[in-house]
C-alpha positions in Angstrom: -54.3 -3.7 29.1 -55.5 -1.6 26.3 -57.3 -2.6 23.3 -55.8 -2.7 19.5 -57.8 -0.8 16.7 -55.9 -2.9 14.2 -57.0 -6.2 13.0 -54.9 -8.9 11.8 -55.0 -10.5 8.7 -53.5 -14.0 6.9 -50.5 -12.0 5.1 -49.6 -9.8 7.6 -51.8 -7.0 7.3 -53.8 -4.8 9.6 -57.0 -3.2 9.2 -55.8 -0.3 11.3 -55.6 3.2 10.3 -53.1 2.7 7.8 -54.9 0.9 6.0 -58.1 2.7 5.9 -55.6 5.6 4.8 -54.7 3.4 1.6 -57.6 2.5 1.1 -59.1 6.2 0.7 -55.7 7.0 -1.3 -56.9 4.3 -3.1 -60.2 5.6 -4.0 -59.7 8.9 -4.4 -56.8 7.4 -7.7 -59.9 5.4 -8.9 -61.9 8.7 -9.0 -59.0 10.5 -10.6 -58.2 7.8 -13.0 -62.0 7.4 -14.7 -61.9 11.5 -14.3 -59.2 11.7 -16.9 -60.6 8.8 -18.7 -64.2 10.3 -19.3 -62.3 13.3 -20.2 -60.5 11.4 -23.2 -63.6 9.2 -23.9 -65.4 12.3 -24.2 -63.3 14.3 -27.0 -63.2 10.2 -28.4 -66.4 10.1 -29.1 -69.0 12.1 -30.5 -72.0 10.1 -28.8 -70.6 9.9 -25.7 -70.3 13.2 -23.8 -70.4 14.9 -20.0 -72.1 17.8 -19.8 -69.7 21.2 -18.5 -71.2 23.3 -16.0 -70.1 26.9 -16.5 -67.7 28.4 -18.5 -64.2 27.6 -16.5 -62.3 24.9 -16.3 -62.2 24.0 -12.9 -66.3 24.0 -13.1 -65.9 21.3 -16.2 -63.1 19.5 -14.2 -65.8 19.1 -11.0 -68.5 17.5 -13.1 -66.1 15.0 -14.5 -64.5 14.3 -10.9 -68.8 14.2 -9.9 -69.5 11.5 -12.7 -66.2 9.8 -12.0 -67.5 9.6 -8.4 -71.0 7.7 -9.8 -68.9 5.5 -12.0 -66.9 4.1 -9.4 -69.7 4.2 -6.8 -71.9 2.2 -9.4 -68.9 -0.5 -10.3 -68.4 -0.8 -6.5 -72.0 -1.1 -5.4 -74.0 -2.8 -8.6 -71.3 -4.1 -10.7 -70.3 -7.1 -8.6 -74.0 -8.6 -7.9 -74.4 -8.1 -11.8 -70.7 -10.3 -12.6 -72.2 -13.1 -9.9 -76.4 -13.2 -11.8 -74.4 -12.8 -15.4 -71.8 -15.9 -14.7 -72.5 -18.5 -16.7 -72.8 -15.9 -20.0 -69.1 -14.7 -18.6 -68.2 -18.6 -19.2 -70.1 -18.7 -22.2 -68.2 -15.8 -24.1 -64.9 -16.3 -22.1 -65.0 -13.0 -21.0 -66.4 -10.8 -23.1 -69.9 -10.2 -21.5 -67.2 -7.7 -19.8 -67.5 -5.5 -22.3 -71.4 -6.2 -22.3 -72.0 -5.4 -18.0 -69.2 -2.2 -18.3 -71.2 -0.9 -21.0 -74.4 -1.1 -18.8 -72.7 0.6 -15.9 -72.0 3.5 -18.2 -76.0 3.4 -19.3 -76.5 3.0 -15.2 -74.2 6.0 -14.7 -76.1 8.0 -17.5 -79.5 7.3 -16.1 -78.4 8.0 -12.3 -76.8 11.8 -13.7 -79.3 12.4 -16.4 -82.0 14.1 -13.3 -79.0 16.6 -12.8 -77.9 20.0 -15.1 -74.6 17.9 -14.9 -73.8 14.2 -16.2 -72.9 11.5 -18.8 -75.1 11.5 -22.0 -74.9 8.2 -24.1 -76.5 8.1 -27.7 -76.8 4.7 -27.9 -76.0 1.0 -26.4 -72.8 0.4 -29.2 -71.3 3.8 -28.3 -71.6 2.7 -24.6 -70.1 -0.8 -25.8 -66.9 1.6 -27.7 -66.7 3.7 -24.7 -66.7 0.9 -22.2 -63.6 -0.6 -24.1 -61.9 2.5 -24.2 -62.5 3.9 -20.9 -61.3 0.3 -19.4 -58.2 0.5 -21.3 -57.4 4.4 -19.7 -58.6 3.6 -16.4 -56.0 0.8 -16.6 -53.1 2.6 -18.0 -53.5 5.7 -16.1 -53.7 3.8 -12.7 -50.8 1.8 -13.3 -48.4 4.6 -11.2 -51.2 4.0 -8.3 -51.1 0.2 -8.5 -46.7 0.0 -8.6 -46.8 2.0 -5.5 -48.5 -1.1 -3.6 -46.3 -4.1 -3.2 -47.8 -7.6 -3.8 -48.6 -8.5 -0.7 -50.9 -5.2 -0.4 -48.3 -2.9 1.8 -47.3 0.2 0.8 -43.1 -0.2 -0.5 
C-alpha cells in the first residue's frame, strides 16, 4: 500500500503536484500582469512612478517585476484581513471602499520599496486612488489570456 500526495477535493480536484504547478503558473501571470500594468500606470501618470535601476532595459524590467512581486505579495498577505476589518464601509459604499483599500496597498507597496535604491514612488493619496483604478482595470485585462486557459471548475482545458 503506498501513500497518495494528492488530496481530494468537493469538485474533483487534487492538491497534488499539478496543482501546485498551476498554482505557481498562476502566480508567476499575477506578477507579470501588475509588471506590465505598473509599467503603463507609470508613463499614465506623472505622480506615480518606479524607479529604473541602471541604464538598460532588462535592469528597468527587473525593478518592475521586483515591485510587481511586493504588490501581489501585499494583496495576498494584507489585503484580505483589511476587506474583512473594512466590511461594513464595503456595504456602506456598495463597493467602492475598493478603490479606497487598493489605493492603500499601493501606499503599503510604496512604503515597503521606498528603504530600497529601487521602488514605487506615490505623490499623493488621489494619485494612488487614479492609479489604483487604473492599475485594476490592466491587471484585469491583461490576465484575461491567463484566466480562459482555466476551465470553471479550476482544471486546466
Amino acid at each position: 500500500m503506498s501513500l497518495s500526495t494528492e488530496i481530494a477535493t468537493p469538485y474533483g480536484l487534487s492538491w497534488g503536484p499539478a496543482w501546485q504547478a498551476w498554482s505557481v503558473v498562476f502566480f508567476l501571470s499575477r506578477v507579470a500582469a501588475n509588471a506590465i500594468a505598473l509599467w503603463i500606470v507609470d508613463g499614465l501618470w506623472r505622480s506615480v512612478w518606479v524607479t529604473p535601476q541602471g541604464e538598460g532595459a532588462v535592469g528597468t524590467a527587473l525593478v518592475y517585476v521586483l515591485v510587481a512581486l511586493v504588490l501581489v505579495l501585499v494583496n495576498a498577505i494584507v489585503k484580505p484581513v483589511i476587506k474583512v476589518l473594512a466590511l461594513p464601509l464595503y456595504i456602506l459604499t456598495l463597493g467602492l471602499f475598493a478603490l479606497v483599500v487598493n489605493a492603500t496597498m499601493l501606499e503599503v507597496v510604496s512604503w515597503l520599496t521606498s528603504a530600497t535604491p529601487l521602488g514605487l514612488h506615490i505623490a499623493d493619496f488621489g494619485s494612488a486612488i487614479g492609479a489604483a483604478l487604473v492599475l485594476a482595470i490592466l491587471t484585469a485585462l491583461i490576465s484575461i489570456p491567463f484566466r480562459a486557459a482555466r476551465s470553471p471548475r479550476g482544471q486546466r482545458r
